[in-house]
PDBQT receptor file of N, H, CA, C and O in Angstrom, charges set to zero:
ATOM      1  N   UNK A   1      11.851 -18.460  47.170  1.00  0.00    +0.000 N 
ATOM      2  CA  UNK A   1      11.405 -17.083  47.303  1.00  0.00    +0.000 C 
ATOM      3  C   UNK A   1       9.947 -17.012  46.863  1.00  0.00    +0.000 C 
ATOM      4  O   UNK A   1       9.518 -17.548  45.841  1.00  0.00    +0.000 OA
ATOM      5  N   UNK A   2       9.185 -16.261  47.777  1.00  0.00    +0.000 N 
ATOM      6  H   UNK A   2       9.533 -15.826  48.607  1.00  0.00    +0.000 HD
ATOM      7  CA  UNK A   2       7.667 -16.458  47.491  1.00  0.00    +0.000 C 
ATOM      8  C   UNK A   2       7.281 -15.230  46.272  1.00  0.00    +0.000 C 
ATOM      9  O   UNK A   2       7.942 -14.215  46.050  1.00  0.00    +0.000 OA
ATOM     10  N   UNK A   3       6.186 -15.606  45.672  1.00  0.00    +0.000 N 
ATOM     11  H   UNK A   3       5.650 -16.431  45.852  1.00  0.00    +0.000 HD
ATOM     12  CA  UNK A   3       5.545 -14.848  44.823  1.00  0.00    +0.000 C 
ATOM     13  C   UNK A   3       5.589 -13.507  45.509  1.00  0.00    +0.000 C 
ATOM     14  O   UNK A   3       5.752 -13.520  46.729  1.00  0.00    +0.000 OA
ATOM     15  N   UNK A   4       5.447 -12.176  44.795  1.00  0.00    +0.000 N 
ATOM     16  H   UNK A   4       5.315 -12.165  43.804  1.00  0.00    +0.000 HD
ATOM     17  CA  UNK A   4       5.150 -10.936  45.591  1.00  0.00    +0.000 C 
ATOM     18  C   UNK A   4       3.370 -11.274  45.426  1.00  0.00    +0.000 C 
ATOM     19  O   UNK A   4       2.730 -12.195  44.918  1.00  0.00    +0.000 OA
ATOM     20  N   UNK A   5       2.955  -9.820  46.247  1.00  0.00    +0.000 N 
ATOM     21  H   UNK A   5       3.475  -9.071  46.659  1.00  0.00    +0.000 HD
ATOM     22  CA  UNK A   5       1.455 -10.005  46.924  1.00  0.00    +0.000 C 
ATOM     23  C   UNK A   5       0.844  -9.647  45.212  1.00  0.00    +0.000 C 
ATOM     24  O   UNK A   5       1.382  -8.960  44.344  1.00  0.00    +0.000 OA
ATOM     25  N   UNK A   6      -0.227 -10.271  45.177  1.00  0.00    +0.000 N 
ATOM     26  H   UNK A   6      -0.664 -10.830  45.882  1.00  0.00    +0.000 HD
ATOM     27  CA  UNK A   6      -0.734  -9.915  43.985  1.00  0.00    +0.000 C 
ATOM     28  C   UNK A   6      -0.566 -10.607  42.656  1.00  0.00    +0.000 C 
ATOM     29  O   UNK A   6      -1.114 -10.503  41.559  1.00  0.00    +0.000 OA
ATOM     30  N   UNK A   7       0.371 -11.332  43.149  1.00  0.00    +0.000 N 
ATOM     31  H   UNK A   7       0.816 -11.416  44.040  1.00  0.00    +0.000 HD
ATOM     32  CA  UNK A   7       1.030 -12.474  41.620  1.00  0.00    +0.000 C 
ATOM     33  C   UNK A   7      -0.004 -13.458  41.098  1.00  0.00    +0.000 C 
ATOM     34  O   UNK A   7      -0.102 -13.799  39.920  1.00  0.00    +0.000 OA
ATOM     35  N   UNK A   8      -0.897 -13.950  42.274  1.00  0.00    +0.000 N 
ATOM     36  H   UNK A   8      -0.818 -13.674  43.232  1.00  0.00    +0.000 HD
ATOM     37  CA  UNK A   8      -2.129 -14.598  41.588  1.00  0.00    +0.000 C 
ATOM     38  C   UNK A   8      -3.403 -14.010  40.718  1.00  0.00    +0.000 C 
ATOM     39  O   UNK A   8      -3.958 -14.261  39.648  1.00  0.00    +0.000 OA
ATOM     40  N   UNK A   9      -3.513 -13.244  41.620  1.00  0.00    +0.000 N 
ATOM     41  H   UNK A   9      -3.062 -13.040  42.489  1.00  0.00    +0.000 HD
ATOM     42  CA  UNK A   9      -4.875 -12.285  40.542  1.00  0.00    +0.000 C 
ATOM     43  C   UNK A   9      -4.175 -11.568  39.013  1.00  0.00    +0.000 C 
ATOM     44  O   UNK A   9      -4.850 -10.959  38.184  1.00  0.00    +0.000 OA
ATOM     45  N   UNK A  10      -3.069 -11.757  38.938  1.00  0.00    +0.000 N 
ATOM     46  H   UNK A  10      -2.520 -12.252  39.612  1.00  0.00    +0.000 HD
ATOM     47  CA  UNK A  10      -2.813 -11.276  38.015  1.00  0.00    +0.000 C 
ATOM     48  C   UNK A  10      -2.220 -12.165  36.940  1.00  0.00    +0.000 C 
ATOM     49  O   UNK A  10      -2.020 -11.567  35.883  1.00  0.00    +0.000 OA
ATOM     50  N   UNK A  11      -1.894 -13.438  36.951  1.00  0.00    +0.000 N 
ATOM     51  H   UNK A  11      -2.057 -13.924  37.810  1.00  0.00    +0.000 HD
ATOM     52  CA  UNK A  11      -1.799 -14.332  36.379  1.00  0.00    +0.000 C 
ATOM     53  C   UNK A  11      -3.315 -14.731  35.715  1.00  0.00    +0.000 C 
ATOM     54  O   UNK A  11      -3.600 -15.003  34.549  1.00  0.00    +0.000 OA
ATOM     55  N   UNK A  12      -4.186 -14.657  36.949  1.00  0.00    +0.000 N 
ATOM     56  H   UNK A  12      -3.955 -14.436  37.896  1.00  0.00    +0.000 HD
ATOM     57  CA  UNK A  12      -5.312 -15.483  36.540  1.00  0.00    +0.000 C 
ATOM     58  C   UNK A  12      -6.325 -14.548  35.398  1.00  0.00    +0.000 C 
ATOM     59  O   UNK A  12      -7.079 -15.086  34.588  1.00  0.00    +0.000 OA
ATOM     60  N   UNK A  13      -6.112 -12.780  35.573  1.00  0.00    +0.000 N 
ATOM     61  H   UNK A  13      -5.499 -12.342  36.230  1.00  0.00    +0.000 HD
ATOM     62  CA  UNK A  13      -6.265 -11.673  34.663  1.00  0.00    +0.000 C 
ATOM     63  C   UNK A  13      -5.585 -12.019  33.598  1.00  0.00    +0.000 C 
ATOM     64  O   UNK A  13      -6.276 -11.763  32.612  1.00  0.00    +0.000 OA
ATOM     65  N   UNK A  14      -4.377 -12.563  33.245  1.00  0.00    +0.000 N 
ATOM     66  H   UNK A  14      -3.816 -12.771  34.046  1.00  0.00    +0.000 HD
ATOM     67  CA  UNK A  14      -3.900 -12.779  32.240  1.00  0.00    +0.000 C 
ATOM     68  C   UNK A  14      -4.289 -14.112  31.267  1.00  0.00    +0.000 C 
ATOM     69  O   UNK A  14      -4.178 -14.165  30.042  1.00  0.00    +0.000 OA
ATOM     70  N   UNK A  15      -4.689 -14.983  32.015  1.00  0.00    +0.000 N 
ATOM     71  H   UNK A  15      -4.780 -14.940  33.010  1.00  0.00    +0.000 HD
ATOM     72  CA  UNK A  15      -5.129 -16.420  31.533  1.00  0.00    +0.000 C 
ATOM     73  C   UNK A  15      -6.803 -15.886  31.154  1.00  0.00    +0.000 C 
ATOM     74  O   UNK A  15      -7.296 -16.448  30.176  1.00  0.00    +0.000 OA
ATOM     75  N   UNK A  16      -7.443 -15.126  31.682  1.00  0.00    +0.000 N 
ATOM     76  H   UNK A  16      -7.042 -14.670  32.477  1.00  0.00    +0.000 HD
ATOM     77  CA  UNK A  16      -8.767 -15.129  30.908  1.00  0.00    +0.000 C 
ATOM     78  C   UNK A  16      -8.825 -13.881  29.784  1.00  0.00    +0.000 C 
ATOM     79  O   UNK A  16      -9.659 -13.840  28.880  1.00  0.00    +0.000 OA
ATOM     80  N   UNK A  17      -7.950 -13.033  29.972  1.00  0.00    +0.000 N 
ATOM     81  H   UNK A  17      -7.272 -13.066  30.706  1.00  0.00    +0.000 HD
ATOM     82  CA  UNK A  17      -7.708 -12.016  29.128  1.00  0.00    +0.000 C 
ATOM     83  C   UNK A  17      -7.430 -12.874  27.485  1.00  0.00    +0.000 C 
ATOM     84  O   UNK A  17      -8.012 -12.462  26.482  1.00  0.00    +0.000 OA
ATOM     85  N   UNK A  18      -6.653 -13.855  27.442  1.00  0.00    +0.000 N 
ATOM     86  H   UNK A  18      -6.180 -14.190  28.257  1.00  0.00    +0.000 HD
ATOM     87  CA  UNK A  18      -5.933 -14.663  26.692  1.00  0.00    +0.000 C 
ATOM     88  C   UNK A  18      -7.450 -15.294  26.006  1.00  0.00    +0.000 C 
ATOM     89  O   UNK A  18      -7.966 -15.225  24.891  1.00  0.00    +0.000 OA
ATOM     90  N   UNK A  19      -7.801 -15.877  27.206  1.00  0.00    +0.000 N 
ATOM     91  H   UNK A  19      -7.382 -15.933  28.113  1.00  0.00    +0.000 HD
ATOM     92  CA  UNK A  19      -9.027 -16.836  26.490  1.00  0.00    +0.000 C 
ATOM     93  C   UNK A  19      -9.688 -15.741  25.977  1.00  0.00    +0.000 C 
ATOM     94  O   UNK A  19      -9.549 -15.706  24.754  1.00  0.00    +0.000 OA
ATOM     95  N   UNK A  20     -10.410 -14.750  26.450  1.00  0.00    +0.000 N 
ATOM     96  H   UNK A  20     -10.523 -14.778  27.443  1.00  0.00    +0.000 HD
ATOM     97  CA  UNK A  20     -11.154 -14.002  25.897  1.00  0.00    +0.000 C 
ATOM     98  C   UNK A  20     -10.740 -13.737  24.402  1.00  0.00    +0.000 C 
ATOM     99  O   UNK A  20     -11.436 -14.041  23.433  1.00  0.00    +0.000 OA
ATOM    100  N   UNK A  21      -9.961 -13.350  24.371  1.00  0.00    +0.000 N 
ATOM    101  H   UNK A  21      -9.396 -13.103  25.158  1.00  0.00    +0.000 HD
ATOM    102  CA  UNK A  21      -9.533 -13.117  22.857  1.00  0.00    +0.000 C 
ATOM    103  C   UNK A  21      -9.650 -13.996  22.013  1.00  0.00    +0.000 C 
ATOM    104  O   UNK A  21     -10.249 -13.807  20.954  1.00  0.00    +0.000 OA
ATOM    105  N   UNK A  22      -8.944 -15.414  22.429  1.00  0.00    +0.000 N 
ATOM    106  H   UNK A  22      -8.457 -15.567  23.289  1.00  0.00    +0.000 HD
ATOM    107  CA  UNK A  22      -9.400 -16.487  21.299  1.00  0.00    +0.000 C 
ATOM    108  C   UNK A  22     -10.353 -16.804  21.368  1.00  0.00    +0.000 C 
ATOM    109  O   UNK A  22     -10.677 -17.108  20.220  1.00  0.00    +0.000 OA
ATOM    110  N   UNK A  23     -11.562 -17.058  22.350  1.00  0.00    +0.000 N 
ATOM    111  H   UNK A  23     -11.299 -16.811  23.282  1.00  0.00    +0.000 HD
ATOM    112  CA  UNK A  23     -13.052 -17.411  22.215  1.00  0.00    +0.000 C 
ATOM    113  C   UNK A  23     -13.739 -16.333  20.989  1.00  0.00    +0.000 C 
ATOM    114  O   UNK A  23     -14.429 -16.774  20.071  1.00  0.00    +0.000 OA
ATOM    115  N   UNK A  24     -13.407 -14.819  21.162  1.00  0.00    +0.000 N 
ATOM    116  H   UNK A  24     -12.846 -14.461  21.908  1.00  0.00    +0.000 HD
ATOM    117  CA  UNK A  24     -13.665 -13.955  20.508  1.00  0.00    +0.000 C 
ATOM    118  C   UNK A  24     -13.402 -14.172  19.114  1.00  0.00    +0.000 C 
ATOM    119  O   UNK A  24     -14.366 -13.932  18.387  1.00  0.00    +0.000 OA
ATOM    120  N   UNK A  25     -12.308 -14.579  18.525  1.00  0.00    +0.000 N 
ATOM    121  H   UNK A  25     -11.525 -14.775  19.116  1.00  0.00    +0.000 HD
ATOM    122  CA  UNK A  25     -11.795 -14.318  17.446  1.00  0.00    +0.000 C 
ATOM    123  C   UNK A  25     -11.821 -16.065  16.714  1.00  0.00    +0.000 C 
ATOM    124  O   UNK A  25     -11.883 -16.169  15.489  1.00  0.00    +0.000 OA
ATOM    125  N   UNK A  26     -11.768 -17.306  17.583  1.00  0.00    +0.000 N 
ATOM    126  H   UNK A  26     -11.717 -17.222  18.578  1.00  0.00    +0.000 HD
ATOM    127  CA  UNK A  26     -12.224 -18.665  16.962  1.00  0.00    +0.000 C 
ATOM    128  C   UNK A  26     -13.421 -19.336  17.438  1.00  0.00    +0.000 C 
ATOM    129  O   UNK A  26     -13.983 -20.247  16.832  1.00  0.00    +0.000 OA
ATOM    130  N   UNK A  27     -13.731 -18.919  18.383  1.00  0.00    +0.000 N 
ATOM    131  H   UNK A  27     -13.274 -18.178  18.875  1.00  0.00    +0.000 HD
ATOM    132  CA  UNK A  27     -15.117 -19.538  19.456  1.00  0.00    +0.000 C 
ATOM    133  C   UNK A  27     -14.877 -19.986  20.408  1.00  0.00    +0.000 C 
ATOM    134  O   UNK A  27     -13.673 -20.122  20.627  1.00  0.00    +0.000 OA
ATOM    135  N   UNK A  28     -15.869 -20.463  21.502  1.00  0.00    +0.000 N 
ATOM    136  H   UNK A  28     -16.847 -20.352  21.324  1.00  0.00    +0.000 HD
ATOM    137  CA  UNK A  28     -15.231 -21.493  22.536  1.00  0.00    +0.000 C 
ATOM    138  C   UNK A  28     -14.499 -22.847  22.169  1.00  0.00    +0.000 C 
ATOM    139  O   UNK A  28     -13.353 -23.260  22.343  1.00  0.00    +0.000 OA
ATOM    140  N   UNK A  29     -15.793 -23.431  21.511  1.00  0.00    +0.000 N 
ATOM    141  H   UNK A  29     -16.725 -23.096  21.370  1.00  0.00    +0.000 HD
ATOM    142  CA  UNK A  29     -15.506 -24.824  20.735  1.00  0.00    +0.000 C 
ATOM    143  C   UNK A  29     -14.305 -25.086  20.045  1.00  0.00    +0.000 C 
ATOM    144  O   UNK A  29     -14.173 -26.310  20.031  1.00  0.00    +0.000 OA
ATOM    145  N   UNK A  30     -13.333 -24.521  19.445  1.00  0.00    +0.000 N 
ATOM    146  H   UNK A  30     -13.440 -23.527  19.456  1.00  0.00    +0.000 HD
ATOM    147  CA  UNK A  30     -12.515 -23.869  18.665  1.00  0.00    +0.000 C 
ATOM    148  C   UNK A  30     -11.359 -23.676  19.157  1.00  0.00    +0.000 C 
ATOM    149  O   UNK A  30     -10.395 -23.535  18.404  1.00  0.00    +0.000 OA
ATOM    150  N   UNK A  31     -11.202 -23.622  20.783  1.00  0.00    +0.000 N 
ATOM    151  H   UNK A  31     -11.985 -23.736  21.394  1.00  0.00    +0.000 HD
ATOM    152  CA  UNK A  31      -9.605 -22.989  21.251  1.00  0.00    +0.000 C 
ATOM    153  C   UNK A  31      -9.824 -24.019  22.489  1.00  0.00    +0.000 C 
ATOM    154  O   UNK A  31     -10.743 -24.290  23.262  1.00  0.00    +0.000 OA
ATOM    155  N   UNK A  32      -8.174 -24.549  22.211  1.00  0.00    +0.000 N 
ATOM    156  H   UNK A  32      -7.428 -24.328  21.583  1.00  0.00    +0.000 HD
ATOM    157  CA  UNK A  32      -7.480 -25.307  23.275  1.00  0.00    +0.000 C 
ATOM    158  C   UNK A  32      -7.101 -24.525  24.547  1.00  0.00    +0.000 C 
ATOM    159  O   UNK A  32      -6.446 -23.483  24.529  1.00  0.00    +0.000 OA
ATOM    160  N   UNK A  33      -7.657 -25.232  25.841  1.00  0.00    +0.000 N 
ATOM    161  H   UNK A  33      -8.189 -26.079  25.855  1.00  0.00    +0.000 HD
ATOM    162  CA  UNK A  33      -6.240 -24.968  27.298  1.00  0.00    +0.000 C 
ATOM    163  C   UNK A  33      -5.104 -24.568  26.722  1.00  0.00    +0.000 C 
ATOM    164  O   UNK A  33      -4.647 -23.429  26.822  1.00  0.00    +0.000 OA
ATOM    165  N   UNK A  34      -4.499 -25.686  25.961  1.00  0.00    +0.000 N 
ATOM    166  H   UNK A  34      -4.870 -26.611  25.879  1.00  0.00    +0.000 HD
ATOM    167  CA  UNK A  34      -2.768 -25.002  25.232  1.00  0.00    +0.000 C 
ATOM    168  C   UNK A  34      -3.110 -24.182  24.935  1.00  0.00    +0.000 C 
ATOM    169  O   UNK A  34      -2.495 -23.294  25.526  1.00  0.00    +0.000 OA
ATOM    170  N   UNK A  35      -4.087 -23.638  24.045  1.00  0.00    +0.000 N 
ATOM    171  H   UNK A  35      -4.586 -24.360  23.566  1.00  0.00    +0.000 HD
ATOM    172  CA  UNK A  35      -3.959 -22.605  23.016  1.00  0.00    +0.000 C 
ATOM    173  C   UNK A  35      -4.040 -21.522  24.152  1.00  0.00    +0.000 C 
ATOM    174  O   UNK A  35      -3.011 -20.852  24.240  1.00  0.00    +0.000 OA
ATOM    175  N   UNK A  36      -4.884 -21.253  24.904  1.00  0.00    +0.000 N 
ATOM    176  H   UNK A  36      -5.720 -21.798  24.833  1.00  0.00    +0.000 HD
ATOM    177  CA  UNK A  36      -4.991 -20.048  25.995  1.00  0.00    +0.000 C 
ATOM    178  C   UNK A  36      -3.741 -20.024  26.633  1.00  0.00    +0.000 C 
ATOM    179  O   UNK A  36      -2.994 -19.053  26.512  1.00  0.00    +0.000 OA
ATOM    180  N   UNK A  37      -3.544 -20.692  27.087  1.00  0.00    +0.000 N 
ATOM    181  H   UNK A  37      -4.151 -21.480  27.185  1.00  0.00    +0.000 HD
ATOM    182  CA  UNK A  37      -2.173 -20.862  28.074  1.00  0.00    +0.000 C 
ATOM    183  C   UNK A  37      -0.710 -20.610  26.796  1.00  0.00    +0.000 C 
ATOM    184  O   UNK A  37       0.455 -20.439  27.155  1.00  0.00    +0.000 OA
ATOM    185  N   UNK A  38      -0.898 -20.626  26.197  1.00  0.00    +0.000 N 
ATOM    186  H   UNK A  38      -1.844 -20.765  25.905  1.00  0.00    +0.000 HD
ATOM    187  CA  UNK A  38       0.431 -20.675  25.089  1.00  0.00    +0.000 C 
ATOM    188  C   UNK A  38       0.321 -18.976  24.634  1.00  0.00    +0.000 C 
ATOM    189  O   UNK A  38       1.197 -18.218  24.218  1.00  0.00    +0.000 OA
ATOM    190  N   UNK A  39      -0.758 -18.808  24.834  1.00  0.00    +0.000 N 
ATOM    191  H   UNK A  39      -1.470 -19.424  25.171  1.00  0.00    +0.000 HD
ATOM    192  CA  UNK A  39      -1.089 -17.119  24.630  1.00  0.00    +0.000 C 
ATOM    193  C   UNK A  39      -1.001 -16.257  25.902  1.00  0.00    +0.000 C 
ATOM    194  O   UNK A  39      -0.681 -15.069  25.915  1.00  0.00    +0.000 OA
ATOM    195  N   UNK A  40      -1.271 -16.882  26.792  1.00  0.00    +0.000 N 
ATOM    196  H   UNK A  40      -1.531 -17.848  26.782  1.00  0.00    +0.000 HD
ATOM    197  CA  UNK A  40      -0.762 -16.291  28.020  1.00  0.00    +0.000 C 
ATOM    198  C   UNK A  40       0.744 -16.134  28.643  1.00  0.00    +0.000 C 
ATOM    199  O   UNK A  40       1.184 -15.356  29.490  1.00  0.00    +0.000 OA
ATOM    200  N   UNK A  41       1.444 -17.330  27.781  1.00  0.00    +0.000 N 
ATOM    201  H   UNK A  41       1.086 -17.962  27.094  1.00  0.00    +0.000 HD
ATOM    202  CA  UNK A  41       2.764 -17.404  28.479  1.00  0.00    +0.000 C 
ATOM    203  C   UNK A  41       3.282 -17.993  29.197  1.00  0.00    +0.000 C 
ATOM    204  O   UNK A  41       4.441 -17.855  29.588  1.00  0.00    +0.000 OA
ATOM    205  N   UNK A  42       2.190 -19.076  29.624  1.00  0.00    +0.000 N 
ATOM    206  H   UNK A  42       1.248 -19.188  29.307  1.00  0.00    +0.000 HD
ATOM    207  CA  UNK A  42       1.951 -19.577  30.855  1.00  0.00    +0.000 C 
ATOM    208  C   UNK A  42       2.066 -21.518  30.207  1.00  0.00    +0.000 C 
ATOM    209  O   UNK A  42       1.916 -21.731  29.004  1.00  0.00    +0.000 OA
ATOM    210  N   UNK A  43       2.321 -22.645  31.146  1.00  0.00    +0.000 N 
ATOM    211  H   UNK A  43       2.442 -22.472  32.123  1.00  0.00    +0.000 HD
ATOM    212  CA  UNK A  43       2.445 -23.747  30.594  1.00  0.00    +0.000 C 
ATOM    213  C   UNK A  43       1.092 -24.422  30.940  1.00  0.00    +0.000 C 
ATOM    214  O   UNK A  43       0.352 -24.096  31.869  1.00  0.00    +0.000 OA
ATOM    215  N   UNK A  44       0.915 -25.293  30.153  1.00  0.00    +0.000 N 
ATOM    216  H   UNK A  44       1.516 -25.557  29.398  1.00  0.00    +0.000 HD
ATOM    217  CA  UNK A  44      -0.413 -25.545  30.244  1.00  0.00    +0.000 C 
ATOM    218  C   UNK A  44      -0.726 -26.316  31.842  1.00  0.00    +0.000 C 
ATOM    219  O   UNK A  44      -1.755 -25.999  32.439  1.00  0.00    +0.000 OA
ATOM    220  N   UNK A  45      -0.128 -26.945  32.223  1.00  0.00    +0.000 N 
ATOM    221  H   UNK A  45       0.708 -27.203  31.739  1.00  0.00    +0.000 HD
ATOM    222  CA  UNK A  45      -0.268 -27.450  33.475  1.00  0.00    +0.000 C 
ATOM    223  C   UNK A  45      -0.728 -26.607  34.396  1.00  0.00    +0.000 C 
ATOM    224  O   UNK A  45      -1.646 -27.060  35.081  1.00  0.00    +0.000 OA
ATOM    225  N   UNK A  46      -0.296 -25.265  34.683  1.00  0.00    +0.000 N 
ATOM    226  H   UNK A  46       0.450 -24.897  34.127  1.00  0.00    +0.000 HD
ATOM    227  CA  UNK A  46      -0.585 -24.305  35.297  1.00  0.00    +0.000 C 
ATOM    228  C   UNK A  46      -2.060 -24.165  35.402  1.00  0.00    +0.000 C 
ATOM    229  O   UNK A  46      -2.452 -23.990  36.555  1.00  0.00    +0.000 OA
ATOM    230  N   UNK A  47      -2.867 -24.196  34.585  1.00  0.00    +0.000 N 
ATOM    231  H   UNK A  47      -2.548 -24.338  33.648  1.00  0.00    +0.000 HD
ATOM    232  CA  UNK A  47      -4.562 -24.030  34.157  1.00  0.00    +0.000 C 
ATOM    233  C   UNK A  47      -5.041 -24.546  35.491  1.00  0.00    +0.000 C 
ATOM    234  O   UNK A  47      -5.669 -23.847  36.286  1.00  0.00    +0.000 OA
ATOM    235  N   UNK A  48      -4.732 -25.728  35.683  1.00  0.00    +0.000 N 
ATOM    236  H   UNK A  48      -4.222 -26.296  35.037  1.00  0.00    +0.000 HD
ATOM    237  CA  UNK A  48      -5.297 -26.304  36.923  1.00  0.00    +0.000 C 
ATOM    238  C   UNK A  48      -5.268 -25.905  38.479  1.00  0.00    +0.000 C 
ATOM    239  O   UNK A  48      -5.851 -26.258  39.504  1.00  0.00    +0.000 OA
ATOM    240  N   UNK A  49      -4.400 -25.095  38.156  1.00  0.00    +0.000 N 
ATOM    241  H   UNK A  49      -3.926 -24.808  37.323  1.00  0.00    +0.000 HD
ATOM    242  CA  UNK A  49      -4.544 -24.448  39.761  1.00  0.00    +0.000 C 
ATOM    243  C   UNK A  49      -5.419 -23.217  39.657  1.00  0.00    +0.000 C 
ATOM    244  O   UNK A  49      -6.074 -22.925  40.658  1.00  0.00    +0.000 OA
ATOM    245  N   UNK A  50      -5.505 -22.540  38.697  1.00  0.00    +0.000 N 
ATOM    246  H   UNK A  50      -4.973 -22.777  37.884  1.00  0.00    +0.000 HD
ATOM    247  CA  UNK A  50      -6.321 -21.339  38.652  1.00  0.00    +0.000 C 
ATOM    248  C   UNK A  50      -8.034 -22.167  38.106  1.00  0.00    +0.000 C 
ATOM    249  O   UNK A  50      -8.733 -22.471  39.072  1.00  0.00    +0.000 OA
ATOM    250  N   UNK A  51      -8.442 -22.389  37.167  1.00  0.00    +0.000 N 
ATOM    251  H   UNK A  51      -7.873 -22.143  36.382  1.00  0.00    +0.000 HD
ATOM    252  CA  UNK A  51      -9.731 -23.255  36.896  1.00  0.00    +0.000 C 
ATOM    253  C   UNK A  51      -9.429 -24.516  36.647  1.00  0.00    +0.000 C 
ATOM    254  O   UNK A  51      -8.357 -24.975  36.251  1.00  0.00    +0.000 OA
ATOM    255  N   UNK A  52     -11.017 -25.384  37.046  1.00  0.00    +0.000 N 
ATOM    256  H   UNK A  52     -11.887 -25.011  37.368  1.00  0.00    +0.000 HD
ATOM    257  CA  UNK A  52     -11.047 -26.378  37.136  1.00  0.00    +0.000 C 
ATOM    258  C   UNK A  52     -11.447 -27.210  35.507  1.00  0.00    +0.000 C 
ATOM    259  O   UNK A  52     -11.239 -28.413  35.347  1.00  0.00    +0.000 OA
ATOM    260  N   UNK A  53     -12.007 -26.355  34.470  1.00  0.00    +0.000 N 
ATOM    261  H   UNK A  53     -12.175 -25.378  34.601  1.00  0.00    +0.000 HD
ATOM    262  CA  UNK A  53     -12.168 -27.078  33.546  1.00  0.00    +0.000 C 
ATOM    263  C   UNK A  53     -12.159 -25.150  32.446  1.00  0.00    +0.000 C 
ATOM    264  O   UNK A  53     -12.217 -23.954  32.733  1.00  0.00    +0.000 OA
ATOM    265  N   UNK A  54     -12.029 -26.152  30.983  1.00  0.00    +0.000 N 
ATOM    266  H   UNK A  54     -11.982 -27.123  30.750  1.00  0.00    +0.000 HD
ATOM    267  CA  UNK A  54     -12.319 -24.790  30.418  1.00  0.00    +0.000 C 
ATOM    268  C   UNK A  54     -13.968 -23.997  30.387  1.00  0.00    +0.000 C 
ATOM    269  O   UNK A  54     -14.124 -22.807  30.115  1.00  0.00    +0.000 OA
ATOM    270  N   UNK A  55     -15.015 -24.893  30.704  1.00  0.00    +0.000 N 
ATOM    271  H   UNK A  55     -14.889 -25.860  30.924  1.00  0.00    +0.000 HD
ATOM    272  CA  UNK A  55     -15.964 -24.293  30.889  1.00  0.00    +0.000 C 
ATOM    273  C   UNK A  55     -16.060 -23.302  32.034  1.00  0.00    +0.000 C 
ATOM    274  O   UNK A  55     -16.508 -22.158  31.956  1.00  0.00    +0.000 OA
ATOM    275  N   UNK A  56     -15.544 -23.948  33.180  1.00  0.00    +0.000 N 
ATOM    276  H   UNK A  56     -15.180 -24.878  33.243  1.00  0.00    +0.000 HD
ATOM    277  CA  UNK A  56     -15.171 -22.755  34.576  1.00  0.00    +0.000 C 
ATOM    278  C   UNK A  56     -14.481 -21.711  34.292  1.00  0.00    +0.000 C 
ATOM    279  O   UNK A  56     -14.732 -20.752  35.021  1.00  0.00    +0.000 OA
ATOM    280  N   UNK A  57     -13.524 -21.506  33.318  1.00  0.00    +0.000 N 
ATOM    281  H   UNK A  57     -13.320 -22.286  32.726  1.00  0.00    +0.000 HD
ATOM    282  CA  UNK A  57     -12.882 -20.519  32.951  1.00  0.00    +0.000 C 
ATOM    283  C   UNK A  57     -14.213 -18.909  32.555  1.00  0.00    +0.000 C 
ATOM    284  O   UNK A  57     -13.774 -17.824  32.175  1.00  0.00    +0.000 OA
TER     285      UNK A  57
C-alpha cells in the first residue's frame, strides 16, 4: 500500500525540524544522524533517502 500524497515532504519537515532543535540546543558538531533521526522517530537508515550527508541537511 503506497504512502498517501504528501508523506514525503512531511517526513523530511520532520527530520529537519528535529535537527534544528538539536543543532540549536548542542551545535552542529555535537549531534549525531542517530541523534536527529532518533528524535524524529524515524530509523537512521532512512536519512539517506531524504539527504545526502549531514551537512546537506
Amino acid at each position: 500500500m503506497p504512502y498517501p500524497a504528501g508523506h514525503r515532504p512531511a517526513v523530511k519537515k520532520n527530520i529537519v525540524d528535529s535537527a534544528r532543535k538539536l543543532f540549536n540546543r548542542h551545535g552542529f558538531e555535537n549531534v549525531s544522524i542517530h541523534q536527529i533521526m532518533a528524535r524524529a522517530g524515524l530509523t537512521h537508515g532512512g536519512f539517506c533517502s531524504y539527504f545526502k550527508s549531514k551537512s546537506a541537511l
